[in-house]
N, C-alpha and C positions, 0 to 999 in steps of 0.2 A: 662608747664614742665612735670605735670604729665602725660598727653597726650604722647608726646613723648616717654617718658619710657616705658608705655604701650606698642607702637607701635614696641620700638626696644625688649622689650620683646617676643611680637609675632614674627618678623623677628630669633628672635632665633629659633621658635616651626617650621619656614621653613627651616632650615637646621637639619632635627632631624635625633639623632642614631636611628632611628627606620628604613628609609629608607635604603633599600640595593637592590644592581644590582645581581642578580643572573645568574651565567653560569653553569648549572649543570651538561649541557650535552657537552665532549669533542669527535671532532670527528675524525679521520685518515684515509687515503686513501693509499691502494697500487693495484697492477697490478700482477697476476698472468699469466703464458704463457700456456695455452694449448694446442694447435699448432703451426704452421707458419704464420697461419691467425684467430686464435682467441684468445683471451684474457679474464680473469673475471677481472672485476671491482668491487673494495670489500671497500664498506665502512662501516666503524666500529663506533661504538657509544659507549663512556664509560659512563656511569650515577652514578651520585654521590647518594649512602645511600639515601634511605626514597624517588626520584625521581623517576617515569615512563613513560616512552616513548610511544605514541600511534603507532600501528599496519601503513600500507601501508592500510590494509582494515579493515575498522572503518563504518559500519552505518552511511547514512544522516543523520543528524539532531543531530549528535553526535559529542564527539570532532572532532578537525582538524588532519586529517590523515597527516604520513610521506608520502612524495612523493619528488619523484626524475624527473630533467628533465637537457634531454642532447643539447647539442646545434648540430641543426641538420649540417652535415656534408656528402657529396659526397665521403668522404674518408673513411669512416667507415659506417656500419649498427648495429642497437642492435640487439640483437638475443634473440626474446623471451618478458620478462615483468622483474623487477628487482623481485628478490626471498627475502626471509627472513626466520631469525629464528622462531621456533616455537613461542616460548613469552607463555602469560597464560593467556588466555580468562576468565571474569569472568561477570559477572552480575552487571550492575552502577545502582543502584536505583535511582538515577537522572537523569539519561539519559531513565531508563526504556529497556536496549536493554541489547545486548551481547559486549564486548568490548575489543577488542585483544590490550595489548602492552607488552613494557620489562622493564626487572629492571636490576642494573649492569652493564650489555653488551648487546649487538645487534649487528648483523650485516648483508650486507647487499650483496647480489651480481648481478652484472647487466653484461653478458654477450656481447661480440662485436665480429663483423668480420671486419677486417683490410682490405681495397679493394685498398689500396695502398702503396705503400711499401715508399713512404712520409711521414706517418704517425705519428707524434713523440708525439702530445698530444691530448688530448681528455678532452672537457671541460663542466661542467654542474651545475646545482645549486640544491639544496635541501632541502625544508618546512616541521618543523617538532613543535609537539608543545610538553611540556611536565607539568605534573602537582604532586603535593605531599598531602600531605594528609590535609594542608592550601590553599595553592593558587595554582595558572596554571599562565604559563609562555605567554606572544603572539606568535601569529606562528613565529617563527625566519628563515632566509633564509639563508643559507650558500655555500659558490660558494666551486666547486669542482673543483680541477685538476690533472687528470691523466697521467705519462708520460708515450707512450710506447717505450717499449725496446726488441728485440729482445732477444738478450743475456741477459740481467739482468735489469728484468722491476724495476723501480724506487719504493721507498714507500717515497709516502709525509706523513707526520704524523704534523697532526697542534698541535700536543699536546704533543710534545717531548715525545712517549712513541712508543713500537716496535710494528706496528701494528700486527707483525706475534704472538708475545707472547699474544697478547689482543686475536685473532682469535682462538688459543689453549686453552687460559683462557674459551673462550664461551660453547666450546666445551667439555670442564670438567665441568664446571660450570653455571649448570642450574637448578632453581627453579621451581619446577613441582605444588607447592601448589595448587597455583590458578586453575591451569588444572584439577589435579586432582579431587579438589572439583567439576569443572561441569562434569566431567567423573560419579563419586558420586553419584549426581543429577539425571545425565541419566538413573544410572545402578536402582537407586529406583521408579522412575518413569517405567521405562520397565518392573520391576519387579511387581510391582502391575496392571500393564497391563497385565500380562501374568496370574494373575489369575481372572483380570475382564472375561480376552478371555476364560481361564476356565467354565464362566458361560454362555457359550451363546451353542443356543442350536445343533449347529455343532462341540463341544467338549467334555460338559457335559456327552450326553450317551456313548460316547466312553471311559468313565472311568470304569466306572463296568465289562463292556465288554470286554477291552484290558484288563484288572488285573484278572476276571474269563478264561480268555483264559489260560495264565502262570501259574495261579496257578494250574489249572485242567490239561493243556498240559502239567507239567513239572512231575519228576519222583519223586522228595521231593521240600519240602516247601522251602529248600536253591534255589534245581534250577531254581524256580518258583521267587522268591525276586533276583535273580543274572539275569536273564532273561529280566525281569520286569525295572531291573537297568540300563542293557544295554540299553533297550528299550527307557530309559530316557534322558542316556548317548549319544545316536543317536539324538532322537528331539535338545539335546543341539548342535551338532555337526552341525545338518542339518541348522538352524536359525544363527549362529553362521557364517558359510559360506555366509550363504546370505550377513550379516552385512561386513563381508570380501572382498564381490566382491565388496561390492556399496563403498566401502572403496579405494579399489585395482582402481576401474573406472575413478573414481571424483580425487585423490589425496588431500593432504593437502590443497594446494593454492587454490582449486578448491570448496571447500568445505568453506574455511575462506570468498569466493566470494558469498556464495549462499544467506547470510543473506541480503549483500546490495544488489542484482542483482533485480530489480523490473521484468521484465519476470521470472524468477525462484517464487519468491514470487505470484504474478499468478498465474501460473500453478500450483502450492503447493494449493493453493486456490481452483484453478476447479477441483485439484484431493480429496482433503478433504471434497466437497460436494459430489462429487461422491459416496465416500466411504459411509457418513453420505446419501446418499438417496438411498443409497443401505440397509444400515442395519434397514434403517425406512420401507424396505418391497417393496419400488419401484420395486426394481429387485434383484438379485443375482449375483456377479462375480465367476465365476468360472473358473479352468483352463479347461481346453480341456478333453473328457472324455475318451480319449485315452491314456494319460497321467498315469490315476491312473488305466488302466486297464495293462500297461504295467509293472508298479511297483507292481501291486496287484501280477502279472504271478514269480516277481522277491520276494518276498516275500513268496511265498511257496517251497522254496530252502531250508528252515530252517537254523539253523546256527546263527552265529553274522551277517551276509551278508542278511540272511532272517530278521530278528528281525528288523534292518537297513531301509529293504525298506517297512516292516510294518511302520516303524516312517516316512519313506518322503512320507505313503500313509496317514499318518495321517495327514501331513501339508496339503496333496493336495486335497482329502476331506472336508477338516475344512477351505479351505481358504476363503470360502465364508463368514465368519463370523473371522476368523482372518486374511486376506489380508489387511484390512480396516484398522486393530490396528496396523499391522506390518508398514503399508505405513505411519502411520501418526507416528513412534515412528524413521521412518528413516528417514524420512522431518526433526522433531525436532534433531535429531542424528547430521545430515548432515550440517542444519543452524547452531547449534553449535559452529561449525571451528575446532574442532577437529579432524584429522585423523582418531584415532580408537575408534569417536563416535558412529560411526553405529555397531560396533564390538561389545563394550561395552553394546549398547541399545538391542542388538541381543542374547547377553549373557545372558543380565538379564530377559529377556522374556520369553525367551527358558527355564531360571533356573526354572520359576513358574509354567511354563507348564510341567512343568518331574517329579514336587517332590511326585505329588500324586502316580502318578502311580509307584513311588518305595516304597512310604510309606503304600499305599494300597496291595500293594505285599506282605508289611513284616508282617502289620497288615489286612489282609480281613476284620475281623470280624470287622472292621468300614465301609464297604459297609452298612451294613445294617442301619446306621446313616446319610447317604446323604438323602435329599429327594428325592421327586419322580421327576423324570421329567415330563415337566408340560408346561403350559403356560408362567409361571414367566421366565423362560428360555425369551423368545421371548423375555418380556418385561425389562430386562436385555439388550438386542440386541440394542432396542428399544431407551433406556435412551444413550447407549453409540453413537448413531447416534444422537443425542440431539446434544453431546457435542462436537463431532467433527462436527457439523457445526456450533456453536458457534466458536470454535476453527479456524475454518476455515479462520471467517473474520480478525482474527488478519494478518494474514497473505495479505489478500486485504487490509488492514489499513497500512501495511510496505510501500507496493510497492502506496499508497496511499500519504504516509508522502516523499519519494525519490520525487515524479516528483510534490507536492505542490498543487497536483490538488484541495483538500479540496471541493472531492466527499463525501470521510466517514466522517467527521469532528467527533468530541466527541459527539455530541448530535447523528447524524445519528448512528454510533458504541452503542451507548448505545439502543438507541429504536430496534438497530435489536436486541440486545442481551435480552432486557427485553421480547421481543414479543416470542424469542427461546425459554426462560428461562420459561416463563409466560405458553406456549402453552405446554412445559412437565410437570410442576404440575398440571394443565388440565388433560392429559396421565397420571397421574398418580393415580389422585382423580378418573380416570373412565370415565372424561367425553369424551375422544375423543379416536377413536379406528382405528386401525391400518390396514391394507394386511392379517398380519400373526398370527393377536389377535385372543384368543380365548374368547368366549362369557363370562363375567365377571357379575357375579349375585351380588356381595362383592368383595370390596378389604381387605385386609391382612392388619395389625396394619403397618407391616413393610413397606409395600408401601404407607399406609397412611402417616407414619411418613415420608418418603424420599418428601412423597409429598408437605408437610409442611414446610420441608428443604427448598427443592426448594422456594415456593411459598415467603417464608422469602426472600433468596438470591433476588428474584424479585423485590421485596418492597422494601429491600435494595437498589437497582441502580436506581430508580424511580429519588430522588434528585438530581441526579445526572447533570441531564435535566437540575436542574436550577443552578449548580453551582458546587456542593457538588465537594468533594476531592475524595471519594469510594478509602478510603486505602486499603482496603481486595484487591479488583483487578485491583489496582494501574500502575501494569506492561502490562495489557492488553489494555486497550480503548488509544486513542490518550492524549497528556498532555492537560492541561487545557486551554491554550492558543491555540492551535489548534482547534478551538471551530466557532460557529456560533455566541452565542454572550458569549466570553470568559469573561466578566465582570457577566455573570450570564442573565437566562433570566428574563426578564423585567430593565434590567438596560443597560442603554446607555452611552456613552463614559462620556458623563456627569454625571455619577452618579447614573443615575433616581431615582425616587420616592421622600420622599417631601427635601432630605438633598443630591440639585443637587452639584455632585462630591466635597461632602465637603469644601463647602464655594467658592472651581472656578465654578465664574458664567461660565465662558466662557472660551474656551481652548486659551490660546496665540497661538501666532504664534509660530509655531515651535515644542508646545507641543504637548505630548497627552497622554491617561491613563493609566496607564502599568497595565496591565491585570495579574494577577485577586484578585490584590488589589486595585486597582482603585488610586494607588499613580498619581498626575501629575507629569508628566517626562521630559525634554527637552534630545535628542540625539545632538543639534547642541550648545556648548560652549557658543558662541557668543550673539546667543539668550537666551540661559537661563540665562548667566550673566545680559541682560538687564531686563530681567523680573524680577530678584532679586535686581534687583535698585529700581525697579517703585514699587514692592511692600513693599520693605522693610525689608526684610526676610535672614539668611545670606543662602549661598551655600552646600551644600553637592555634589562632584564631586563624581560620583562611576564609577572607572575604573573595567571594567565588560568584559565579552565574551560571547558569542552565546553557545562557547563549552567548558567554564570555570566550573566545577563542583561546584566548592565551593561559585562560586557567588552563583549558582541555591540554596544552601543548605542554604545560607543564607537568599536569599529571600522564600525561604518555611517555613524555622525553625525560623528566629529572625525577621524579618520584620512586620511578619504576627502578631506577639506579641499585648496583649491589651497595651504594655509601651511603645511601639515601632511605632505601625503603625500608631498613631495619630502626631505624630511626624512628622515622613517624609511627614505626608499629609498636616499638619497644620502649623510647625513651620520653614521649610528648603524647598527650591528648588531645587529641583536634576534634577542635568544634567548625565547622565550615556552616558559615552563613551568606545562604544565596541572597542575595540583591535584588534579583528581578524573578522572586519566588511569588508566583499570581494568585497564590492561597490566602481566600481572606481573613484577614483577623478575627479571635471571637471578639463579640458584642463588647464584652467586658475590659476588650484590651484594645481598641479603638480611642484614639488620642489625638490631639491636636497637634501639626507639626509645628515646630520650634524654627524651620528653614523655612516652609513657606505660610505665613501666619491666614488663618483664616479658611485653611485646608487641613483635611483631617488625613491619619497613616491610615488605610482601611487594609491596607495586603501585609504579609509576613515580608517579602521583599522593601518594600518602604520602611520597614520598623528597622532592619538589618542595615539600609544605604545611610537612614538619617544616623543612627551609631555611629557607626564609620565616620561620617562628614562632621557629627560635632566631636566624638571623643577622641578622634586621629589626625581630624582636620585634611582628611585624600576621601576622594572620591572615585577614584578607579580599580580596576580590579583586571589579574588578581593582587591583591593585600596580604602582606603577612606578618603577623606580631605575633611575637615571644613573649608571655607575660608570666607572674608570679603568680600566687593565690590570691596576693593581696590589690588583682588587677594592673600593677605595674608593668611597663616595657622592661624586659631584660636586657636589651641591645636595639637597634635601629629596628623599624620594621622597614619588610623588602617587599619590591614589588614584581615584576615578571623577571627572573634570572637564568635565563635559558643554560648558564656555566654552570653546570654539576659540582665542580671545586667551590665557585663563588657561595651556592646554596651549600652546601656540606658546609662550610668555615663558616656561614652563618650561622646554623643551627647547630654547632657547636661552642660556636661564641656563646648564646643565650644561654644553652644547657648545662655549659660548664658555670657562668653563673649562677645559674639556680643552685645549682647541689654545692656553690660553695657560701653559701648565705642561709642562713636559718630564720626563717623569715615568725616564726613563732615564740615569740617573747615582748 
């Protein structure tokens, strides 16, 4: 009898208020008339507080992008690619990349031309995922339909609200935060670029030089500092234009495309070692030397006209040593997704490059406080061609991670960077000399110490070889499971060394070790349930995503835990079932959904979301249930629990009652 009560005890913990279906995203469709033969097709996304919607262009290996697809038809053509609103690009420290979506509103527009005047609907579906600051939603599919109408095209709205008043709402109403922060980012990273390019030795002597010109050319010390100002005023203008055209060229969409494009990523690559084997003294890029003799003729005009094409003889002289920082601050600019990132990056360059020579204008008497110019120039040159070809491979590592090829893996990414990193505190200590070095008897406290820096940051990435996390630069090399041997080297799936994979002698069928905690795993249901019979052990089901944020933060942050990880290795079986796994079903296990009738589950991801949604009644993730053998909840399932305590005393709760229930009788 007590058995029993137990039992219906548990069957309560399977219907718990904890589970809920979540619909956060509502969406509506109408038809605008442009001509007699074209139409916008406008769909609108409302989002519920604290939800955000990922981008159309989202990074491989990143969430699940929105995407639209129309059913092809002989009566109509699309024209063009579906467009979107801006949204607010920001930085996912679990994902490690750049990551466009929206919050509130969205909307969406996909242009047509009508090729027959038949025409009356236009039909398509739409995959979109969405996630909050707990869980992430499975990609969800939503079928579209649009009626056209000559005289007064139709608005369907599945969400009984006006699609025209949501489209006005957007357009008042938008959050710039997140943009603006990496606009931010840009403008101080450009900005400290513009006085690294100060020190290199194609702009350096041109300080004393251009400020003794004004001050001695002008007729008083104001006209000489107003002169001088201009003069500053112009380099910002000149650099500032640039960032405007490459802005003006690319456009928005074009630019949100460049981060995931693997040829774009390339090329960013061969021109970032260029640049980097240019400023190591290989060669010099320079513009044409007819160039700055024409600007030089336009510069003794005098004038604000003169002073002017003194500034764009300055960029074009110098560009051999600033072409290199400007190309690699518009790569970073441009991947961004920002519009007026190259503007901003151009801004802020130019700002660092002008201030001396107004403040030197006002103050001379600090000329005589600069050093001399020198050799150290060079090696200024030197260290920043280091780093942009370090810099360079992240970029081979993108287009790297897009096509899977797992040429860079983590450990290769790390050895090129240690050998970069390793051969400029060499460069530094003196021992390796350059094209453009001059004969070095001693080094200086201060390159010694840079060199030391260096030679640390070296040492630092070394462990990295065999496993290590390297949080300092976290955002660069590939993730940890991207790796050759992602368990760490010297350990094999089994665990290696003398405590093989914690007590599994042998991988079941089915399993294998989830990298780079070495937990055993089942991805298939069916078998992980049987292998938690034969061992005896109860279930942990973890409903998970590929591009679920918060699973990932769970398994870095609370898994990894000393109260934690001996648990899921020792005392539970986990089957983890990804959601939005895009592997299709066989033929034989293709079935009709139960959630949306009249649509079939064709991927391993759908088979796993509709589970979830009808046997637990949640639809977010990540999900966790504690079951029996006999599929029952042992205690509440949980969902993202970032408290190490919280999740500990969960999965103690369940485990302690399994082992005190004999569920075999």
């Amino acid at each position: 009898m007590k058995k029993i009560i137990l039992l219906l005890f548990l069957l309560v913990f399977s219907v718990s208020s904890f589970s809920q279906i979540y619909d956060p995203v509502k969406w509506s469709t109408s038809v605008d008339k442009i001509s007699d033969s074209e139409f916008d097709l406008i769909i609108t996304a409302t989002i519920e507080e604290g939800w955000h919607l990922y981008s159309q262009n989202v990074p491989e290996n990143g969430p699940i992008a929105t995407s639209f697809n129309f059913e092809k038809n002989d009566d109509y053509e699309l024209v063009g690619s579906t467009i979107e609103e801006e949204g607010h690009t920001v930085f996912d420290a679990v994902f490690q990349m750049e990551i466009k979506y929206f919050e509130e509103k969205a909307m969406f527009k996909q242009r047509v031309k009508i090729l027959s005047k038949k025409t009356s609907t236009i039909v398509g579906e739409l995959e979109f995922m969405v996630c909050d600051d707990e869980s992430c939603l499975p990609p969800t599919v939503v079928d579209l339909n649009f009626k056209i109408s000559e005289k007064n095209p139709e608005t369907i709205d599945f969400n009984k609200q006006k699609s025209k008043e949501i489209v006005k709402e957007i357009k008042t109403q938008k959050n710039k935060k997140s943009s603006n922060k990496s606009l931010l980012t840009i403008f101080i990273i450009a900005f400290f670029s513009g006085f690294a390019a100060l020190l290199t030795p194609c702009v350096f002597p041109m300080i004393p030089m251009t400020v003794s010109f004004f001050t001695k050319q002008s007729k008083s010390k104001a006209a000489g500092i107003k002169n001088a100002t201009i003069y500053g005023l112009s380099i910002i203008v000149i650099y500032t234009l640039l960032g405007t055209i490459v802005s003006a060229v690319f456009g928005a969409d074009a630019l949100n495309a460049l981060s995931t494009n693997v040829w774009f990523n390339v090329i960013f690559f061969l021109l970032l070692v260029i640049f980097a084997v240019s400023f190591l003294g290989a060669f010099e890029i320079v513009l044409p030397s007819s160039w700055g003799t024409k600007v030089d003729a336009q510069a003794d005009r005098g004038g604000i006209i003169g002073i002017f094409f003194m500034a764009l003889a300055l960029a074009i002289v110098s560009f051999s040593c600033t072409g290199p920082i400007v190309g690699y601050l518009l790569v970073e600019a441009a991947v961004g997704g920002s519009q007026i990132g190259p503007i901003v990056g151009m801004l802020g360059f130019s700002l660092a490059l002008a201030i001396p020579f107004a403040l030197f204008a006002a103050f001379p008497g600090w000329l005589n406080s600069l050093p001399k110019s020198g050799g150290w120039l060079n090696t200024v040159k030197v260290v920043l061609g280091f780093l942009e070809l370090a810099l360079a491979f992240k970029f081979l590592s993108n287009a790297d991670l897009v096509l899977q090829l797992h040429w860079l893996e983590r450990e290769v990414f790390l050895a090129i960077w240690i050998t970069i990193f390793g051969a400029l505190a060499f460069y530094l200590f003196g021992k390796i000399q350059l094209p453009h070095d001059s004969p070095l008897e001693h080094i200086s406290v201060g390159r010694l110490s840079l060199g030391l820096v260096v030679m640390s940051f070296t040492i630092y990435m070394i462990p990295g070889l065999w496993g290590a996390p390297l949080n300092l630069i976290s955002a660069f090399p590939p993730a940890q499971h991207y790796a050759e041997s992602p368990y760490g080297v010297g350990f094999t799936k089994l665990g290696g060394g003398a405590n093989v994979a914690d007590n599994h002698y042998d991988i079941p069928d089915g399993a294998h070790m989830m990298a780079p905690h070495n937990i055993l795993a089942f991805n298939d249901y069916n078998k992980g349930l049987a292998y938690a019979k034969k061992v005896n052990k109860p279930i942990l089901l973890d409903f998970t995503g590929y591009a679920c944020v918060n699973c990932r933060k769970m398994e870095q942050n609370v898994w990894v835990k000393d109260k934690i990880l001996p648990i899921l290795k020792n005392d539970v079986v986990l089957i983890s079932l990804y959601v939005d796994d895009k592997r299709k079903l066989a033929e034989s296990e293709i079935i009709d959904s139960k959630l949306r009738p009249g649509k079939k589950l064709k991927y391993i991801g759908q088979k796993w979301s509709e589970f979830q949604t009808i046997k637990y009644g949640a639809n977010a993730q990540p999900f966790y249930v504690l079951m029996n053998h006999n599929e029952e909840n042992l205690n509440d399932p949980a969902a993202y629990t970032p408290d190490v305590e919280e999740y500990y005393a969960w999965l103690k709760e369940g485990i302690g009652r399994f082992n005190k229930i004999d569920f075999n009788f």
